[in-house]
N, C-alpha and C positions, 0 to 999 in steps of 0.2 A: 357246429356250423352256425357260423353269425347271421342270422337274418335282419333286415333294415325295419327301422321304426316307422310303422306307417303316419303319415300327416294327419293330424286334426283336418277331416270332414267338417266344411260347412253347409249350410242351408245355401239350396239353388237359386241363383240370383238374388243373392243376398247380398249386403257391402263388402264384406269379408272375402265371397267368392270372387265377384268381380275382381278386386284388388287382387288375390292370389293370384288368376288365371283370364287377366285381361291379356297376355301374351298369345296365348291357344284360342281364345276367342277372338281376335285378330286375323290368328294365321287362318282359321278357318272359315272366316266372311270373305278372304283372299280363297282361298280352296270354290267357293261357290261362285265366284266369281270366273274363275278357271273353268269349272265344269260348265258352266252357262255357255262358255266359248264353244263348247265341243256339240251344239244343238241347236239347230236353225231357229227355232223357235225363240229362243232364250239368247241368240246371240246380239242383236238389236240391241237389249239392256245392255248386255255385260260390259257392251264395248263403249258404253258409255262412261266406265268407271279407270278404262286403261287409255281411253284417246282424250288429247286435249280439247275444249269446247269455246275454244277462243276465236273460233271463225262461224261467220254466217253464211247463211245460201241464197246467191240472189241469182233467182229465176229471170235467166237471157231468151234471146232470142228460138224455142223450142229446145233447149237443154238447161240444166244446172251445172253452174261454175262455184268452185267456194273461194270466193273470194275471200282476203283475210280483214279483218278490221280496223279502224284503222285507230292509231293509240292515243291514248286520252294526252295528251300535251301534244307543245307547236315546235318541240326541237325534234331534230329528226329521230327515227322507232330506231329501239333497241332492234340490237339482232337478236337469234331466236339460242344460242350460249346466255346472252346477258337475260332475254326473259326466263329464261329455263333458271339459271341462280337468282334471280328476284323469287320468280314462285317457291324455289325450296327453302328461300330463306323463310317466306310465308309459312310454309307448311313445318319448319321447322317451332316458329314461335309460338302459332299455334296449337302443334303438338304439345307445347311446353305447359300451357293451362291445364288441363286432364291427367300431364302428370304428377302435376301439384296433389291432388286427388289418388294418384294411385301409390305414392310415394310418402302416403301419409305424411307429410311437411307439418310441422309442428305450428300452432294456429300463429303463435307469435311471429311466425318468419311469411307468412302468407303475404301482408299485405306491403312488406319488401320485394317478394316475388313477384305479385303484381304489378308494380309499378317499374321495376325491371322489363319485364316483359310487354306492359302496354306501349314503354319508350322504344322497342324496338319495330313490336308490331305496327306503331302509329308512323316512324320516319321511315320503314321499306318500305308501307303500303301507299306513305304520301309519295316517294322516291318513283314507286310504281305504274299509277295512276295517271299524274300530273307529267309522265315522263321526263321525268328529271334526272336518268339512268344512271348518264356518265357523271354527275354528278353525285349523286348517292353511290356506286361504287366506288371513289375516291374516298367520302367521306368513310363506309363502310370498312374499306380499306386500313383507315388512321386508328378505327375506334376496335377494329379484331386485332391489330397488331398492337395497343394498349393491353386488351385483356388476355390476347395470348403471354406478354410479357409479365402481368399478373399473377394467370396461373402458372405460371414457371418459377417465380419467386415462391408460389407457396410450395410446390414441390420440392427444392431445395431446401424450406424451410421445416417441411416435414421428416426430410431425411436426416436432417441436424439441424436445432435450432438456435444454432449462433452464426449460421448462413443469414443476413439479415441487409448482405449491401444490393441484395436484386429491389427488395423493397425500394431502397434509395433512389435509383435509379427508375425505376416503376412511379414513384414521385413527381420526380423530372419529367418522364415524358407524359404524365398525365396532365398537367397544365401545361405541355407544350402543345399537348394532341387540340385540347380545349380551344387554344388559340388560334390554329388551323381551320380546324372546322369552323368557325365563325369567322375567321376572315375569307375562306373560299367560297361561303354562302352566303357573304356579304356582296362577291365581286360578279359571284354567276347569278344569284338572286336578282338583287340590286342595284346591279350597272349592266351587265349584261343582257337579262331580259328588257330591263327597260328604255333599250335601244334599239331595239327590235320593231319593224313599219309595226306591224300586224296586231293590235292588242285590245281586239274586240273578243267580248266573253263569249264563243260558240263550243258548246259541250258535242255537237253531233262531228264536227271537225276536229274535236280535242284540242282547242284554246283556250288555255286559262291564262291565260300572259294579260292581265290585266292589274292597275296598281291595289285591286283591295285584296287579290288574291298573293301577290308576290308578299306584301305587308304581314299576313297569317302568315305564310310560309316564313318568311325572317323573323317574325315574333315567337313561332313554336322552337325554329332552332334555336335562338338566342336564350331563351325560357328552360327551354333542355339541357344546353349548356351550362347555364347559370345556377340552375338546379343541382346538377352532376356536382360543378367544381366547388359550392357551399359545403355539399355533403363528405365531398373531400377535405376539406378542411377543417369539418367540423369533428371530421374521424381524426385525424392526423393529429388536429389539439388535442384532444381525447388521449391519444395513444403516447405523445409527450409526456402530458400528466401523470398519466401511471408510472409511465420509466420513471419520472424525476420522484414522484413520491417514494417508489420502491429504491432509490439509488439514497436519498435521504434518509429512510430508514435503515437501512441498512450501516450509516452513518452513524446514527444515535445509537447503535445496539453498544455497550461497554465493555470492555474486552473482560474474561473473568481474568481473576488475579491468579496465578499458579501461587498453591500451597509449598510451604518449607519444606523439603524433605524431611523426615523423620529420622531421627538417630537412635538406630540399637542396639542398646548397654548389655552386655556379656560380659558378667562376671567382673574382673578389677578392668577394662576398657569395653569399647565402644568401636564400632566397625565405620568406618566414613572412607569413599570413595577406592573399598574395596581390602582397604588396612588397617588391621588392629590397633590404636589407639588405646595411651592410658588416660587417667583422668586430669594431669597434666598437662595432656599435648602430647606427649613422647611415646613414641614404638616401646611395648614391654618386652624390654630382654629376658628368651628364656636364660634360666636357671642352670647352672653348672652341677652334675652329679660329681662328688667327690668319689673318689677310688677309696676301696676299703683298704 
């Protein structure tokens, strides 16, 4: 009877533990959360963790009404689909820090990952804020369908690796995506806002349509941009070089020389290309027995 190897036991709340069994520890802050639900006392809390806290209570005439708040920018509010994927894009990049940490990521690729991930945190949260919605879902839009087409060429590329024209093409639309995105946050930024009557700075009405803030907002995208499409090129020259070094080498290696066949002498010939040979040149005739 096979019985299973039990796991290395670590020390409780140790790093080693957490990382194991940050999953269970998870599901079970959700479990107490649950049971909080089922108990008048404890329901107050609970239900602070499952309802959204996006609205305030302003005390009317002898009742409360919740009215909702109103959104930090002067274009008109997201609907509540479009706030609902802004926050989960939040809660997803968010997420993505802590796993860096649970995923033991190797220290060399950390401060890659960070800077990945603060590019995305920093343009949903400004997208969100400043309501800039339908604009950051366009963009968000150009820049998933780029790295979706990414990860699909490395999939291909892991199934066989002479699958190598998705890359090409993954190429192409990366500077093309580049060029988009800074031209449509050149035109809704920069021409758009700054035609607008209304461009006094009030945070309690969510106006930011003002020229020093549209200026930031044009300068972080542009900065983003310019950032991205260096690092793409500076990979892409990268990855030429190696081909052409390895293609060059591969050049210079010399062909060997194939060795002479070897000839082997038996007796008065020599066997070549399957026939006995004399020392002549000439096929040995056997020999005639005489009759007695």
């Amino acid at each position: 009877m096979a019985f299973r190897r039990r796991t290395k036991s670590y020390p409780l709340f140790s790093q080693e533990f957490v990382i194991h069994n940050h999953a269970d520890i998870g599901f079970c802050l959700v479990l107490c959360v649950l049971i909080g639900l089922m108990f008048e006392v404890t329901a107050k809390t609970a239900f602070l963790f499952i309802l959204p806290q996006y609205n305030i209570s302003v005390p009317t005439a002898g009742r409360i009404l919740n009215k909702p708040k109103k959104p930090l920018g002067r274009l008109p509010a997201c609907a509540p689909p479009v706030k609902f994927f802004y926050l989960c894009q939040l809660a997803y990049w968010l997420h993505a820090l802590p796993e860096l940490y649970f995923q033991k990521v190797r220290k060399e690729e950390i401060p890659r990952q960070l800077q990945y991930i603060c590019l995305y945190l920093v343009h949903i949260a400004g997208a969100y804020l400043l309501n800039l919605s339908r604009l950051g879902l366009i963009l968000l839009l150009l820049q998933y369908s780029t790295e979706f087409l990414f990860h699909t060429a490395r999939l291909f590329y892991f199934a066989d690796e002479n699958n190598e024209k998705l890359f090409s093409a993954w190429a192409a639309v990366f500077g093309v995506t580049r060029l988009f995105i800074l031209t449509l946050a050149v035109l809704a930024i920069g021409f758009g806002l700054a035609r607008m009557e209304n461009q006094a700075f009030d945070p309690e009405k969510g106006n930011f349509n003002t020229l020093f803030c549209r200026l930031c907002v044009l300068l972080l995208v542009c900065a983003a941009q310019a950032w991205l499409m260096w690092r793409f090129i500076h990979s892409q020259l990268r990855h030429w070089r190696e081909y052409w070094n390895e293609q060059s080498a591969k050049r210079r290696v010399p062909a060997t020389p194939r060795l002479p066949a070897r000839l082997i002498k038996r007796e008065s010939g020599y066997h070549e290309n399957g026939v006995v040979k004399a020392e002549n040149g000439t096929s040995p005739r056997t020999k005639k027995l005489k009759s007695p």
